[in-house]
TORKOL-4160 file (C-alpha; in steps of 0.2 Angstrom, whole numbers, padded with zeros to 4 digits, m for minus):
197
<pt num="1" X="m0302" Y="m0161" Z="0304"/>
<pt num="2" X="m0312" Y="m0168" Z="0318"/>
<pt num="3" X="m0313" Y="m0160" Z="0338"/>
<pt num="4" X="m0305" Y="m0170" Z="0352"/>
<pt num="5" X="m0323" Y="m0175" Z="0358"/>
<pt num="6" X="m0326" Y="m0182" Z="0341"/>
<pt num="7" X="m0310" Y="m0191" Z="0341"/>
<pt num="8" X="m0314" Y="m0198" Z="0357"/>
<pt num="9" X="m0330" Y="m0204" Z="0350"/>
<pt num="10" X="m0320" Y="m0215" Z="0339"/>
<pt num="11" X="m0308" Y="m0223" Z="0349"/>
<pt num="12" X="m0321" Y="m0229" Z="0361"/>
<pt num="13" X="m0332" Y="m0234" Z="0348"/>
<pt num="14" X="m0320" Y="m0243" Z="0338"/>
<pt num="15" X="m0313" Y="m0251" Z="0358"/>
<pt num="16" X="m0328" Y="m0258" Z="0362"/>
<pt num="17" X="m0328" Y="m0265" Z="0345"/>
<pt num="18" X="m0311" Y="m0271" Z="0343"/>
<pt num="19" X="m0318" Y="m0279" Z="0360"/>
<pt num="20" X="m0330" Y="m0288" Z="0356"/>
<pt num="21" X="m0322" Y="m0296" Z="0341"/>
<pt num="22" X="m0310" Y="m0300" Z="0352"/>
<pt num="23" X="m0322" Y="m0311" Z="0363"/>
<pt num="24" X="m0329" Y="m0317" Z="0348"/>
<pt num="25" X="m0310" Y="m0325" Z="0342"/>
<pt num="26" X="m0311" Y="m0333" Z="0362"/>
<pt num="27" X="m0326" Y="m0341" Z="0358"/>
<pt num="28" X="m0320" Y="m0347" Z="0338"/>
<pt num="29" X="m0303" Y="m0354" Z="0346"/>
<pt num="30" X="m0305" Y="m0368" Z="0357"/>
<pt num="31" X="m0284" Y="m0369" Z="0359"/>
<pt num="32" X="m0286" Y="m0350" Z="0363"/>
<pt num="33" X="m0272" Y="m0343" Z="0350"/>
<pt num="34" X="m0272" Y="m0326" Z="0352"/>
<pt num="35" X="m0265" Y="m0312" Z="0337"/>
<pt num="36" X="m0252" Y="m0301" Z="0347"/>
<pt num="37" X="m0254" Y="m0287" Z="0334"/>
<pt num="38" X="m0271" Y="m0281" Z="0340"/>
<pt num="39" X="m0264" Y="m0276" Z="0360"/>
<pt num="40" X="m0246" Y="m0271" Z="0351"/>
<pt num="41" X="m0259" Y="m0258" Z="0342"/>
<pt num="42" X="m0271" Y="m0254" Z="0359"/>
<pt num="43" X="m0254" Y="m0252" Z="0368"/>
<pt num="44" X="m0247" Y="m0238" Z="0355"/>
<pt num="45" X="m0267" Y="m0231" Z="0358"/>
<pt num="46" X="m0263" Y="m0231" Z="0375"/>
<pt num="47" X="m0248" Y="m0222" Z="0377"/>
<pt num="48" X="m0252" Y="m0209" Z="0367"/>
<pt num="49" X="m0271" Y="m0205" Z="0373"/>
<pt num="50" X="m0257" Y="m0203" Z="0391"/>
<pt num="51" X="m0248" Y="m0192" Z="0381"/>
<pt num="52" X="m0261" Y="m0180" Z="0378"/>
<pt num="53" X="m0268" Y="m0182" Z="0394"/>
<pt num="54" X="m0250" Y="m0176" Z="0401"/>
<pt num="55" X="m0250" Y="m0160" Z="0389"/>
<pt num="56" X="m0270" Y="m0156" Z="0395"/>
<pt num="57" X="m0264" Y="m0157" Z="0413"/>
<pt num="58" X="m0245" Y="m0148" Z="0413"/>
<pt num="59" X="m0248" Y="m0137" Z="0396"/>
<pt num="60" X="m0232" Y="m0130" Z="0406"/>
<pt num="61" X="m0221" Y="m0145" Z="0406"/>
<pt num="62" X="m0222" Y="m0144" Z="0388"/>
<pt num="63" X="m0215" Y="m0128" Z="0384"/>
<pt num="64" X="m0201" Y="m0131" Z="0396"/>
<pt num="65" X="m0195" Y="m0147" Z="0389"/>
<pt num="66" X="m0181" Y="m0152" Z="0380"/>
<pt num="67" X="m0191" Y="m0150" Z="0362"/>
<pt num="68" X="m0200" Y="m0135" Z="0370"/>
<pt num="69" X="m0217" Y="m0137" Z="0360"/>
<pt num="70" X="m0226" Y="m0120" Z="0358"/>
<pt num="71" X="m0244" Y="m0125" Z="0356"/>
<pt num="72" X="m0249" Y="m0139" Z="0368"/>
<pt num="73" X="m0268" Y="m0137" Z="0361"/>
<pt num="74" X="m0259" Y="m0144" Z="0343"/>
<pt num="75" X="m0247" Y="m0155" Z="0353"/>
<pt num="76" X="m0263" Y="m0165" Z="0362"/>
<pt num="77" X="m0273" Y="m0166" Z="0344"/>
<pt num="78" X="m0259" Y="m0173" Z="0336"/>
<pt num="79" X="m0258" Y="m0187" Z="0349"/>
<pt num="80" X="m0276" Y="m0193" Z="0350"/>
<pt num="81" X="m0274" Y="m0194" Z="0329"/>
<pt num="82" X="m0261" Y="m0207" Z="0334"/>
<pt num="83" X="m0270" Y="m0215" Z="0346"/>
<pt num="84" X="m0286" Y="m0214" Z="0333"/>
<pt num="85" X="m0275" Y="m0225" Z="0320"/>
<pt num="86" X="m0271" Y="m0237" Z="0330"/>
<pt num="87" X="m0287" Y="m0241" Z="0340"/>
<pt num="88" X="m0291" Y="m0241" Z="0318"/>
<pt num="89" X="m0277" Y="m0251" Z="0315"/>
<pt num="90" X="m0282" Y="m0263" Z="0331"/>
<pt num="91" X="m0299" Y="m0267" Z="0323"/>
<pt num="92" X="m0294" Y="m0271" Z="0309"/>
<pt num="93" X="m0281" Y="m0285" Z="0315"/>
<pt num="94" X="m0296" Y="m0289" Z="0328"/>
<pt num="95" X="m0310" Y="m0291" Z="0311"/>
<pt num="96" X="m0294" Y="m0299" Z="0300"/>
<pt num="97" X="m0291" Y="m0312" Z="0314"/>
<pt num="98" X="m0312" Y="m0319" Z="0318"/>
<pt num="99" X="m0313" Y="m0318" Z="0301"/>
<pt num="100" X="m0300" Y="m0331" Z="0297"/>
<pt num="101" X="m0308" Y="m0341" Z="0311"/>
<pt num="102" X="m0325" Y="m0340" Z="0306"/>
<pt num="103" X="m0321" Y="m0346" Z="0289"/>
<pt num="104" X="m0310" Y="m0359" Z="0293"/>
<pt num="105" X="m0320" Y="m0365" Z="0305"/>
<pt num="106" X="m0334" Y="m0367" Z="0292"/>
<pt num="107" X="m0321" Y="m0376" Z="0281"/>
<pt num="108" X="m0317" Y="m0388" Z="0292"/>
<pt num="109" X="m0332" Y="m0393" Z="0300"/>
<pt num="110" X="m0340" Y="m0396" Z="0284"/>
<pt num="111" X="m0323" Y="m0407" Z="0277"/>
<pt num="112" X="m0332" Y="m0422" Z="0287"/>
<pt num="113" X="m0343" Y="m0423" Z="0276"/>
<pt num="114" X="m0347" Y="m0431" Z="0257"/>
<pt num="115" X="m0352" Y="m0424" Z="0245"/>
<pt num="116" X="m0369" Y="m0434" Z="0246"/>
<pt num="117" X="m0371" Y="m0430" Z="0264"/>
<pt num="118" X="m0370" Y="m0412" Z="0263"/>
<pt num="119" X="m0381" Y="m0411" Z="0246"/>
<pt num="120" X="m0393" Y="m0423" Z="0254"/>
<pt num="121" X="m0394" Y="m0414" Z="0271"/>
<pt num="122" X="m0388" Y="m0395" Z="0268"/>
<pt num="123" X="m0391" Y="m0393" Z="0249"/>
<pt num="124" X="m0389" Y="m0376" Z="0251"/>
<pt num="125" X="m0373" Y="m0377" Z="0256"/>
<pt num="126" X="m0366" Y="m0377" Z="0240"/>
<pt num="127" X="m0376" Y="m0366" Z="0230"/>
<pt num="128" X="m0379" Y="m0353" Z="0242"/>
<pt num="129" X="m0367" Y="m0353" Z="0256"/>
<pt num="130" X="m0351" Y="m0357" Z="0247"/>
<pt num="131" X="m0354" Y="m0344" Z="0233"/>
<pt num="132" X="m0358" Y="m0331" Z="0249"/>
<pt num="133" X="m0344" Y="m0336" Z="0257"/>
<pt num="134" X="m0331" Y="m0331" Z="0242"/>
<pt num="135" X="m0341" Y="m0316" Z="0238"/>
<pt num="136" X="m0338" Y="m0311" Z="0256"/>
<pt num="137" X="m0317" Y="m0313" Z="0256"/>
<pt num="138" X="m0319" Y="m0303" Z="0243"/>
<pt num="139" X="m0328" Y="m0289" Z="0252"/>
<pt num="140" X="m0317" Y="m0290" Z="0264"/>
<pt num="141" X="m0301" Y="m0289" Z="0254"/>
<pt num="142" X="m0309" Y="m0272" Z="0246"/>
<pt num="143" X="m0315" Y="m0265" Z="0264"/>
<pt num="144" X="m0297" Y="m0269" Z="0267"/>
<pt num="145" X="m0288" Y="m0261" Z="0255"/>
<pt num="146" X="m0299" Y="m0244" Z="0255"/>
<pt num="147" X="m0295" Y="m0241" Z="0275"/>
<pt num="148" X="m0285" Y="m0226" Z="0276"/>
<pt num="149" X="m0284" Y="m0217" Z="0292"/>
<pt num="150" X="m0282" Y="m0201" Z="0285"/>
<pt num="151" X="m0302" Y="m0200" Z="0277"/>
<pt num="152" X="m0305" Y="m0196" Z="0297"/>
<pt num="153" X="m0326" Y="m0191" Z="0293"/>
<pt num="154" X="m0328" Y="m0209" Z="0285"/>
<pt num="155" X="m0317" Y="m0216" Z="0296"/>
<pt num="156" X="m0332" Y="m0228" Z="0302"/>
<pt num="157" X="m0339" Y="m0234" Z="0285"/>
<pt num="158" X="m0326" Y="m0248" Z="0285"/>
<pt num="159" X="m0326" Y="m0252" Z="0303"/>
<pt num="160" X="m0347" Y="m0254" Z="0300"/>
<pt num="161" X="m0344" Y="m0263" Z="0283"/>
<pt num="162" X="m0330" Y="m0276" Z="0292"/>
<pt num="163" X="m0342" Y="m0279" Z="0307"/>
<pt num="164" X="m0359" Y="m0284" Z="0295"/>
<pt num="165" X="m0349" Y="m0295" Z="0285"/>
<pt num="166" X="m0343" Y="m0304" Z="0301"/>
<pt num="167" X="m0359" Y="m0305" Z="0307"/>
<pt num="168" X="m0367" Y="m0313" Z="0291"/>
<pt num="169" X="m0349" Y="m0325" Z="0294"/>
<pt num="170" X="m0358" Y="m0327" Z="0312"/>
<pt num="171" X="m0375" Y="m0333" Z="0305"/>
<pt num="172" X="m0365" Y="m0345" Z="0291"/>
<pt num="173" X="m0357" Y="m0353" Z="0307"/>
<pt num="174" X="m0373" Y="m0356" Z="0316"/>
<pt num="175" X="m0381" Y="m0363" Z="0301"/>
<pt num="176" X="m0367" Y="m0375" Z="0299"/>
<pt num="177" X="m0367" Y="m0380" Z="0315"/>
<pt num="178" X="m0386" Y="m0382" Z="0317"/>
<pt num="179" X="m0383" Y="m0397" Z="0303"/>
<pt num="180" X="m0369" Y="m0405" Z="0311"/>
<pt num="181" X="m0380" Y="m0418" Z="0318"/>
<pt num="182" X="m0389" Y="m0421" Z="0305"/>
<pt num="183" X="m0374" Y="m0422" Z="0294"/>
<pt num="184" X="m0367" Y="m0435" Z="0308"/>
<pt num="185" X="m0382" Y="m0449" Z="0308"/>
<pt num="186" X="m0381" Y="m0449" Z="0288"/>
<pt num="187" X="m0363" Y="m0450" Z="0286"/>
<pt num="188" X="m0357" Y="m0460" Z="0303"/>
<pt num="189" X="m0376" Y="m0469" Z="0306"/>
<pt num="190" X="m0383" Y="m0468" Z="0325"/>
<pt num="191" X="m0367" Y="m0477" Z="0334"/>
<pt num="192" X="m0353" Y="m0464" Z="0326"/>
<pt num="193" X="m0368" Y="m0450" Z="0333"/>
<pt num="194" X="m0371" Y="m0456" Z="0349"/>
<pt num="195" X="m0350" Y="m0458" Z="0352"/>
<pt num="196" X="m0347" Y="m0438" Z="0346"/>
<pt num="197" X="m0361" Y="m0433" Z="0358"/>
């Protein structure tokens, strides 16, 4: 079991995460979509980080209330592990969601292209990016399936896993798009170039 200043440790860190990938699927999404679970989660956060704040500031109230709670010290540790899980679960809709993007993203900007075009102009693509890119849904699948709130102590293995394989996603993109001109005068010629500029 973990100590509330530890627990605090998390849900910020995991925040500012859930934060930034947030920003992140902003930038990815030009039609600005946005994936409601990840503030239906923060929202559930919130409510009970207040929660425990009300039993640290009127341990009274507690033990006067309807279902008169004995030990406000347990009370107030339960509730930051609920707020814990879902600033968790938060994340993980937040690294689910860029995810998607980034390798969508990747998909279709590279459907433009022939199969000559990309071979001639990115011939990595296919033998290294491609193969990376499966390997990585992968990865994520089984970083996915092995979260469990409940392994508190290794709670940010996954969250530090899901972040480096969205940042290798993140470097994937940028190689893609570093192409795309390239990609455009041998496909298109000057004219098709010079009209997508």
């Amino acid at each position: 079991m973990i100590n509330h200043t530890e627990k605090w440790t998390l849900i910020v860190k995991i925040h500012n995460l859930t934060k930034a990938l947030v920003i992140q699927s902003e930038e990815l999404d030009p039609q600005h979509l946005f994936y409601f679970p990840i503030i239906i989660q923060q929202r559930d956060c919130l409510d009970h980080i207040i929660r425990a704040a009300y039993g640290w500031l009127h341990p009274d109230n507690l033990k006067k209330s309807k279902n008169a709670i004995s030990d406000s010290k347990d009370y107030n540790g339960r509730q930051m592990e609920k707020a814990l899980g879902h600033m968790y679960r938060a994340f993980f809709d937040a690294a689910d969601w860029v995810s998607i993007l980034y390798r969508e993203k990747i998909g279709e900007s590279m459907g433009n292209y022939s199969l000559n075009t990309i071979h001639t102009i990115f011939p990595n693509y296919y033998t290294k990016i491609v193969p990376r890119l499966e390997a990585i849904s992968l990865a994520i699948a089984e970083v996915r399936a092995s979260k469990d709130i409940v392994h508190t102590k290794e709670i940010l293995t996954g969250v530090d896993q899901y972040m480096e394989l969205i940042a290798e996603l993140a470097i994937y993109m940028e190689e893609v798009q570093k192409t795309i001109p390239n990609l455009n005068k041998l496909e298109f010629g000057e004219t098709k170039v010079n009209i997508k500029n």
